[in-house]
C-alpha positions in Angstrom: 128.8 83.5 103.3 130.1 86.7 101.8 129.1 89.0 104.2 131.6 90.1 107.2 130.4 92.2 110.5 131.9 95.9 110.0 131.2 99.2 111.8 130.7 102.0 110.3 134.3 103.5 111.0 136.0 100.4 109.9 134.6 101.0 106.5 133.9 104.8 105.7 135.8 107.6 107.0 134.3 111.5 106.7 135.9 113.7 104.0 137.1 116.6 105.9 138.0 119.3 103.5 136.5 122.6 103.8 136.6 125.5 101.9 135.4 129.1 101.0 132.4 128.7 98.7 133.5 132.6 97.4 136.4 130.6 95.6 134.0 128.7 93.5 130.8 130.9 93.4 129.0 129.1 91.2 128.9 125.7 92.6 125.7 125.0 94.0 125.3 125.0 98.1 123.2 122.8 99.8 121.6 123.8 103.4 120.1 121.5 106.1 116.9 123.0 104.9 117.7 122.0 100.8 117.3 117.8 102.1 113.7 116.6 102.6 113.5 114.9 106.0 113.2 110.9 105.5 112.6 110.8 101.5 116.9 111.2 100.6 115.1 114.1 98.3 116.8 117.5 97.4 114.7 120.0 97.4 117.0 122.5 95.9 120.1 124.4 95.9 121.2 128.0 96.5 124.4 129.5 94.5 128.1 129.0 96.6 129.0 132.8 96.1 125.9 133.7 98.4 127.4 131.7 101.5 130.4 134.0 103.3 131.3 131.5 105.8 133.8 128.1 105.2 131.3 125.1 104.5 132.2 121.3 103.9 133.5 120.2 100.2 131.4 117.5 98.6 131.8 116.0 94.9 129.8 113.7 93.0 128.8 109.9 94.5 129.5 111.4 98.3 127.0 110.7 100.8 125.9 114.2 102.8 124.3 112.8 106.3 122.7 115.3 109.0 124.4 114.9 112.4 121.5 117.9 113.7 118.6 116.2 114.9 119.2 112.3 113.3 115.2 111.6 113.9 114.4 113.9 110.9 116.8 111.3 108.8 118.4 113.4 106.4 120.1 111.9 103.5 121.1 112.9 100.3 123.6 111.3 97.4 124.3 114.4 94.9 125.6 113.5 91.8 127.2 116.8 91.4 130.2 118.3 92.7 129.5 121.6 95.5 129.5 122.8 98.7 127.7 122.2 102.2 126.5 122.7 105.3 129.0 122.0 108.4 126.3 120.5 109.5 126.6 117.2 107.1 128.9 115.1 108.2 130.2 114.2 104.2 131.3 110.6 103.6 133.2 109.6 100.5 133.3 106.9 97.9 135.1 103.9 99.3 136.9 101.1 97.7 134.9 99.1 100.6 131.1 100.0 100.8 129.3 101.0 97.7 127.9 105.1 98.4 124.6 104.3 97.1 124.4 100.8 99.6 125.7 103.4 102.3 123.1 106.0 101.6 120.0 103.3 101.7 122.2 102.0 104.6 121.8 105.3 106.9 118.1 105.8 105.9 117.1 102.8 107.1 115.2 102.6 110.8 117.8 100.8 112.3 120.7 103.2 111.9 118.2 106.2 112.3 117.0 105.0 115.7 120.7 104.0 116.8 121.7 108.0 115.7 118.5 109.2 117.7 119.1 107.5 120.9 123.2 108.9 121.1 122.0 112.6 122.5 119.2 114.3 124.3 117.6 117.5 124.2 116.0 119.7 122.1 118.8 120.3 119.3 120.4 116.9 119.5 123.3 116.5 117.6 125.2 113.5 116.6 129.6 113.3 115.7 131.0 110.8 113.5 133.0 109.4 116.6 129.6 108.4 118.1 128.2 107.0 114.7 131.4 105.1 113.8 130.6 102.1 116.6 127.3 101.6 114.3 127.8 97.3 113.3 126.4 95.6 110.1 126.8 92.8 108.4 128.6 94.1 104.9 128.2 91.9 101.7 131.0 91.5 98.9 131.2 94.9 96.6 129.2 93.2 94.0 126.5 92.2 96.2 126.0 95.7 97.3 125.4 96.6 93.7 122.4 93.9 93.1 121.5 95.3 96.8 121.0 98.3 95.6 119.4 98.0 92.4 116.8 95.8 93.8 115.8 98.3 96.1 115.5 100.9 93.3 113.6 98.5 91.5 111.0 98.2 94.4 111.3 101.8 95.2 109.9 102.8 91.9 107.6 100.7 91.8 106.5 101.5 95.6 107.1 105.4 94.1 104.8 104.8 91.2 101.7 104.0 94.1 102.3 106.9 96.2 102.4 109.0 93.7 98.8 108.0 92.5 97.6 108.3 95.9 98.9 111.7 96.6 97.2 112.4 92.8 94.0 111.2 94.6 94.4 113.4 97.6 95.1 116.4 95.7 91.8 115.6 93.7 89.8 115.2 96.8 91.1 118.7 97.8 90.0 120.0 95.0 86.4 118.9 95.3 86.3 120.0 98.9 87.1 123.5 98.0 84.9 122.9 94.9 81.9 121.9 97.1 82.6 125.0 100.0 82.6 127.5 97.3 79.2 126.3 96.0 78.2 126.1 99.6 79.1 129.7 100.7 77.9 131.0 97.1 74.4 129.3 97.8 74.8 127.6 94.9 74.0 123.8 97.4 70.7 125.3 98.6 69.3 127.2 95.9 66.5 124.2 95.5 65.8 124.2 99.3 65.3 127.7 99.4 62.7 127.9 96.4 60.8 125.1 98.6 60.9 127.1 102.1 60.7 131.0 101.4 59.2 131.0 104.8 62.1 130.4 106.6 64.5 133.2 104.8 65.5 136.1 106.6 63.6 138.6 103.9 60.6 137.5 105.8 60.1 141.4 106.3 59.7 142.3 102.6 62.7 145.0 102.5 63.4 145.9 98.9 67.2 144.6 99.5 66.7 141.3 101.4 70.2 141.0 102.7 69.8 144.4 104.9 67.2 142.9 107.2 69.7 140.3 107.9 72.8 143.2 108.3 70.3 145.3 110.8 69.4 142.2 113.0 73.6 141.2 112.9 74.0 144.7 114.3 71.0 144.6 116.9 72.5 140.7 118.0 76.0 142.2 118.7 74.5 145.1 120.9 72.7 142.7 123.2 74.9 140.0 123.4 77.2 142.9 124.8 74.9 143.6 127.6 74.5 139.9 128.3 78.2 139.8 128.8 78.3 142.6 130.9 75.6 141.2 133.2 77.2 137.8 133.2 80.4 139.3 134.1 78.7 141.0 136.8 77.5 138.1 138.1 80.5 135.6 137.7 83.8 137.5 137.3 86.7 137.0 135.1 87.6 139.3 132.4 85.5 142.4 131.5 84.3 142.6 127.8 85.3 144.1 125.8 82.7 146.8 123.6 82.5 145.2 119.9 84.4 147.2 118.0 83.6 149.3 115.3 84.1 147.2 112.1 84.9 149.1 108.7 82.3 148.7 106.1 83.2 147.1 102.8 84.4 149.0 100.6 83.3 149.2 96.7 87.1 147.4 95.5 86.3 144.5 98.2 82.8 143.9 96.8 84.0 144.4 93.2 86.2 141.1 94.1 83.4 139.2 95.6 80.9 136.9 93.3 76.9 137.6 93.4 75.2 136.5 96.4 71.6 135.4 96.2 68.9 137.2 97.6 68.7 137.5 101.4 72.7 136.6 101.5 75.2 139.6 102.9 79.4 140.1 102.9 79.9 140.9 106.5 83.2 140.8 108.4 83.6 138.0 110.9 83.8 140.4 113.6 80.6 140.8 113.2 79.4 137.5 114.0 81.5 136.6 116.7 82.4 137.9 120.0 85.9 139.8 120.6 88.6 137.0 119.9 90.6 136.4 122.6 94.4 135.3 122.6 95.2 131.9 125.0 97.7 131.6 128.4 101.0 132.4 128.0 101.9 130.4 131.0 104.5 128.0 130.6 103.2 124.5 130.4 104.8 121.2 130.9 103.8 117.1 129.9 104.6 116.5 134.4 102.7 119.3 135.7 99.7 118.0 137.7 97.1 120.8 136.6 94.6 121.4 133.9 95.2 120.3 130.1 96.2 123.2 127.6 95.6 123.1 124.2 98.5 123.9 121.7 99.0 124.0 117.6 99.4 120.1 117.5 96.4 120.1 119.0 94.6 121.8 116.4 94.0 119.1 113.5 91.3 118.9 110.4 88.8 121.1 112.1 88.8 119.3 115.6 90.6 118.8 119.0 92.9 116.1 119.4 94.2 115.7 122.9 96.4 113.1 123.1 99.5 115.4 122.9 98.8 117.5 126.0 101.1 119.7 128.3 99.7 121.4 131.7 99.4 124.3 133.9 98.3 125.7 136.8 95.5 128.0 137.1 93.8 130.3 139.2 90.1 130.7 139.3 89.8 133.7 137.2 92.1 132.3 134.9 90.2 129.4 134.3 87.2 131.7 133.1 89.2 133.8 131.2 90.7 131.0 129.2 87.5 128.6 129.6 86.5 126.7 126.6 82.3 126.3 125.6 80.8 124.2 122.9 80.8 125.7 119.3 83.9 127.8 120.3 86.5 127.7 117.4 90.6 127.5 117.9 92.6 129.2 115.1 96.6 129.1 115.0 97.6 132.8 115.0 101.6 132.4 114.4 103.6 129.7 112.7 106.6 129.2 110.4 104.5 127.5 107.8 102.2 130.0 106.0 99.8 126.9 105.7 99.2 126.6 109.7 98.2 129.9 110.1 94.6 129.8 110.3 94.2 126.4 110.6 90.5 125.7 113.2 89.3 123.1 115.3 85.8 123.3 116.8 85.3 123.0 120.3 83.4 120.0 121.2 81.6 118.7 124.5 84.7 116.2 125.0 87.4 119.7 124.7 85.9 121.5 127.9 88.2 120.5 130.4 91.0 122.0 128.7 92.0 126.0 128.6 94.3 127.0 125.6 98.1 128.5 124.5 99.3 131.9 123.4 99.7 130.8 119.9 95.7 130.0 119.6 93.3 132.9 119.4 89.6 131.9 120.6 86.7 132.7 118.2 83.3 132.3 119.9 80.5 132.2 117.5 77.2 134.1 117.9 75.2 131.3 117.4 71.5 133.4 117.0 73.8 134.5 114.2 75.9 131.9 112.8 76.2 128.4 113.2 79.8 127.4 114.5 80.4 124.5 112.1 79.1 126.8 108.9 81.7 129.7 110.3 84.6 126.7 110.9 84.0 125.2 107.1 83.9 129.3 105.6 86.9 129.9 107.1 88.9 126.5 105.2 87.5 127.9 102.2 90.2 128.9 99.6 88.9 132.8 99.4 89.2 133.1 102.8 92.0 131.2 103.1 93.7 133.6 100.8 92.9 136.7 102.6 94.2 135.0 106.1 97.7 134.4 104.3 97.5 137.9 103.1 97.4 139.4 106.3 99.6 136.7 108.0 102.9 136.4 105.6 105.5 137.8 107.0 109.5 137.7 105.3 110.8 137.0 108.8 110.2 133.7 108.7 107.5 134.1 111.4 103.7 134.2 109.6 101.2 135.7 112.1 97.6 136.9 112.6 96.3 138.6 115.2 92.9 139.5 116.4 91.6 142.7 114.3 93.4 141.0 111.0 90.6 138.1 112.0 87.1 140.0 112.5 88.1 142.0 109.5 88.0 138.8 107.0 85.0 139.4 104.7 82.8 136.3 104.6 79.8 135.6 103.5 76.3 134.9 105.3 72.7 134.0 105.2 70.0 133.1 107.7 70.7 130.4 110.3 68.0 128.2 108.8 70.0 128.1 105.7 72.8 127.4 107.1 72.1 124.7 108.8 70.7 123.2 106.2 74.4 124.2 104.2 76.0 122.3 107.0 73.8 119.6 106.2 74.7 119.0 103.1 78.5 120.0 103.8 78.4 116.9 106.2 76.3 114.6 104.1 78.7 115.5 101.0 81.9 115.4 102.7 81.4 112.2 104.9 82.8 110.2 101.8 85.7 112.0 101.5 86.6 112.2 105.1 87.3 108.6 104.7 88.8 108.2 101.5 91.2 111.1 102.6 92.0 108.4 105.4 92.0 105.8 103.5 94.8 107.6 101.2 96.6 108.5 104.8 96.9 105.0 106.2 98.1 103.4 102.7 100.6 106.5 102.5 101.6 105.3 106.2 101.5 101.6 104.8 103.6 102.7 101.9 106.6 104.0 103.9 106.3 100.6 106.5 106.9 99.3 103.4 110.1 101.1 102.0 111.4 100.2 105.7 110.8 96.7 105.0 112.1 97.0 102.0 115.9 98.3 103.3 115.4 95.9 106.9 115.6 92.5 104.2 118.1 94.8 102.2 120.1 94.7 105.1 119.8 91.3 106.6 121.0 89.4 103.4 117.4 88.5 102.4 116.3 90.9 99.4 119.0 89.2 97.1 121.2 86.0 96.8 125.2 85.8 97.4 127.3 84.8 94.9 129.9 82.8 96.0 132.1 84.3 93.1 132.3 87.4 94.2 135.3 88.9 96.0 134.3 88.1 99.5 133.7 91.5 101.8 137.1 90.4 104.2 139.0 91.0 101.4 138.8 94.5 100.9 138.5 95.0 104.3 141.9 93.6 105.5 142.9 96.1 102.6 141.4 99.1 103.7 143.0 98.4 107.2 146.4 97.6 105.8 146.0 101.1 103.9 145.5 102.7 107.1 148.0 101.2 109.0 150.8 102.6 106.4 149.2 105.7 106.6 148.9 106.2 110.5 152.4 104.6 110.5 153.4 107.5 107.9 152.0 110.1 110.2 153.6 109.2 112.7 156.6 109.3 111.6 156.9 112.2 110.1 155.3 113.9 113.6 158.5 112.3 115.5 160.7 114.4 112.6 159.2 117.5 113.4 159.9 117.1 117.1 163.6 116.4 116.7 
């Protein structure tokens, strides 16, 4: 047996040299942000001369390791020389332990859930002191090398599949915005409504269908007003709010828009939906005994899911104000990610126990007017989408929407016969590629159980055979330790000549 039980520190220690990146400006630097969390992927570089404080020194073959928050696993093995962040802890080549074996080494579960469970809170940060006492089983120099290139055999190969399925995922995208654009240009039901003219909202002969359907959006929003009022009246909570006075399109925004059919309108979603309301700012917590809040995890694919859930206590009124119904859609009003902002989830009869966060904005469909699930799918659909990341993008980092940005997005409608029958064949059409898109999720899942797997028998001695030839592990240990024996021996000698 080749192999020898090591700790991290007996074997590696950090390179400590810093510097000021304005001395070699056009090294690259690489940020916390610049490694991809669990993949060992760069994601890119920004120059040195743009950084004005001292960062860490790296060169080529070093190993850059996060110590800020180790469950995001942040590993990278630059084959370039340059400049990072202080917070990589940056560990050398070494005579001892192969940097490549070292990098697959601190990406692998075992060392990531040993860095994980050193510090608490919400920022945890790890030192190199704590990560030193970190024990493996180290393999001859030689061995490390087959190690490692049989795990970048499998890799690629393992690579090669999720790559394909990703393909597949981006394809099934694609026809999902595909099919919602033929939806919402009534290109699905053109057949159905040739067969059922009786059921269209130009039922009153106007010479320009769509206006019939504009007046009766106009006389819906007046009366569901006074129905508010009188249910307000009657069971407290928030006053109502008048419907605002919504803009009418102007002649550059229809210029934009394709041709609807006959009996189809542009409207703003204001105009189909009552005032949006903005959720509880009240602080929640997961060990408060009160009612269930809904947050931005728990907005997912166009539904609640409530198994992340933090609570509150409310009062009476507050519970109305904030009260959920079925048909009711969620939509994430701020985020970091431009891609979050707008994302919906419809309200179902299992989501009405819970009341919902700041960060959500309530939409609550007119359903005379629009079905909720035909108003959920328009707004996923890459037009709309679009004008939502218009509104939202922001250059401090912070994207956000808020609730007149929302009843001003310009969708597009016809009569609730038609679209229900659109959600019909939404549902019917999309079913399939609900679960394909699952499909593709669980093997993705499968796929990185698999690279784990992969580094856990890379690590226990069983992805590759010893070779009793090789220069056993205890070797170049015992030197390594004999090197650093002369040199603590050296420092300390020359420390006891400065004091005299």
């Amino acid at each position: 047996m080749k192999e020898e039980k090591v700790t991290l520190g007996d074997v590696v220690l950090p390179r400590r040299e810093k510097g000021s990146p304005s001395e070699h400006p056009e090294l690259p630097f690489i940020g916390l942000e610049h490694v991809e969390a669990h993949t060992m992927r760069l994601l890119g570089t920004v120059p040195a001369g743009t950084m004005r404080s001292n960062a860490n020194r790296f060169f080529a073959g070093d190993v850059l390791y996060s110590r800020l928050r180790p469950y995001l696993n942040k590993v990278f093995m630059p084959t370039f020389d340059g400049y990072c962040s202080a917070e990589f802890i940056v560990f050398p080549q070494s005579e001892v332990v192969d940097s490549a074996f070292l990098k697959y080494l601190l990406n692998a579960r075992d060392f990531v859930s040993f860095a994980n469970h050193l510090n608490a809170g919400d920022r945890p940060r790890v030192d190199f002191e704590q990560l030193s006492s970190f024990a493996f089983f180290l393999p001859s120099y030689l061995s490390q090398r087959r190690i490692v290139g049989m795990i970048e055999e499998l890799f690629s190969e393992l690579d090669k599949g999720i790559e394909n399925l990703k393909t597949a995922r981006a394809q099934l995208k694609v026809y999902r915005q595909s099919l919602l654009k033929h939806a919402f240009e009534g290109k699905l039901t053109a057949q159905w409504r040739a067969e059922n003219q009786y059921k269209l909202e130009t039922a009153d002969a106007q010479p320009a269908g769509g206006l019939a359907l504009l007046k009766r959006i106009q006389a819906e929003r007046a009366a569901r007003y006074q129905q508010q009022l009188a249910d307000w009246q009657a069971n407290g909570g928030s006053k109502p709010k008048a419907p605002k006075s919504l803009p009418p399109l102007t002649a550059e925004e229809l210029a934009e828009l394709p041709e609807l059919p006959e009996g189809w309108v542009y409207t703003r979603v204001g105009a189909v939906i009552d005032d949006p309301t903005y959720g509880t700012s009240k602080k929640c917590d997961y060990e408060v005994d009160g009612v269930g809040v809904l947050r931005i995890p728990n907005v997912i694919s166009g539904r609640v899911e409530a198994s992340d859930l933090k609570f509150a206590q409310f009062t009476p009124d507050e519970k109305i104000t904030y009260k959920l119904i079925v048909g009711d859609i969620l939509i994430i009003r701020s985020n970091g990610s431009i891609s979050i902002v707008g994302r919906c989830a419809l309200v179902s009869s299992a989501d009405l126990d819970y009341l919902y966060a700041g960060y959500l904005i309530r939409l609550r469909p007119h359903q005379r007017l629009v079905e909720p699930g035909y108003l959920l799918n328009t707004l996923s659909l890459h037009s709309v989408r679009k004008q939502i990341e218009q509104k939202a993008k922001s250059t401090s980092g912070v994207n956000n929407i808020n609730t007149g940005e929302i009843q001003s997005l310009v969708i597009a409608i016809c009569g609730i016969e038609e679209q229900k029958q659109i959600q019909m064949e939404i549902e019917s059409r999309l079913s399939e590629v609900d679960n394909l898109e699952q499909t593709i999720a669980t093997s993705l899942q499968q796929a990185e159980a698999l690279r784990q797997s992969i580094l856990k028998k890379a690590f226990s001695g069983q992805l590759v055979p010893q070779d009793p030839h090789d220069l056993p592990a205890s070797e170049l240990l015992a030197r390594i330790r004999a090197e650093r024996a002369v040199s603590q021996a050296s420092n300390k000698s020359s420390r006891v000549r400065i004091s005299i």
